[in-house]
C-alpha positions, 0 to 999 in steps of 0.5 A, a space after each residue: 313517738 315512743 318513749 325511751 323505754 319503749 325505743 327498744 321493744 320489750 322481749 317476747 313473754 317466752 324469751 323474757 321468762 328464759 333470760 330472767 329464770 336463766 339469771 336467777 341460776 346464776 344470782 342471789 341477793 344479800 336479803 335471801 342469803 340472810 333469810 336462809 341463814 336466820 332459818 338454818 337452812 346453811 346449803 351453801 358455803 358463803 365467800 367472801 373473795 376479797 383480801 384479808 386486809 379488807 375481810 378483817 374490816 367486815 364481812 358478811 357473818 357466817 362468810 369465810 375468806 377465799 380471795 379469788 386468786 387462792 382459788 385452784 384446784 389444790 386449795 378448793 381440794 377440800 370441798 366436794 363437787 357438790 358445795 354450792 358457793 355463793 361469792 360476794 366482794 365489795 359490791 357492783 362496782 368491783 369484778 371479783 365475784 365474777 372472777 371467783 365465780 368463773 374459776 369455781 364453775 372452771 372447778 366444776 363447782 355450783 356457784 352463784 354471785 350474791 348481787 351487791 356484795 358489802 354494798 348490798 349488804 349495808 343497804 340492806 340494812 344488815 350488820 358485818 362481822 369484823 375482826 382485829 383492827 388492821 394495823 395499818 393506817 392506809 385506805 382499804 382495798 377489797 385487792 381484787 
């Protein structure tokens, strides 16, 4: 009897070769978005697609804030069709890069998702950079 793992046979090389190359199409990770900004090599805009509350907390360094919501035609306006945006939110358990994601290629904009967001981020072992304290006492959100 197989094992689990081999329960469900593994993919053909050819097939596997198209699903892994077509995923890093759409996927960065925490660790190449900080190599390529420890080299200078900044051809991509970095967002952090939360809400402000939880930007202000920490973010990625270099990241600017665009919560998906914001994201229309008239507010991405300012960046040419070719901007490559990486997205990031608070990590695998929350759908709002995915969201931002959608409606940047719905923009007709070059996008990838930044796996792990926040939480890939600090298990990486890489610092945020944080702002003015929020004046409010209440749990933070990432208001996706």
């Amino acid at each position: 009897m197989p094992s689990l793992v081999r329960d469900i046979p593994a993919a053909p090389s050819a097939i596997a070769m198209m699903h892994f190359s077509n995923r890093l199409t759409f996927e960065t990770d925490c660790s190449d978005v900080y190599a390529s900004q420890q080299a200078g090599d900044l051809d991509f805009v970095l967002v952090d697609v939360r809400g402000p509350a939880a930007y202000a907390q920490g973010h990625v360094p270099g990241a600017i804030n665009i919560p998906h919501r914001l994201m229309t035609a008239d507010s991405m306006r300012q960046y040419p069709k070719d901007s490559l945006f990486v997205v990031y939110c608070a990590g695998p358990h929350c759908n709002g890069a995915n969201r931002a994601a959608l409606k940047l290629a719905t923009l007709e904009f070059p996008v990838k998702e930044m796996l792990g967001g926040i939480t890939g981020w600090l298990d990486e072992g890489l610092s945020l950079s944080t702002e003015a304290p929020r004046e409010s006492g209440s749990a933070l959100s990432c208001a996706c």
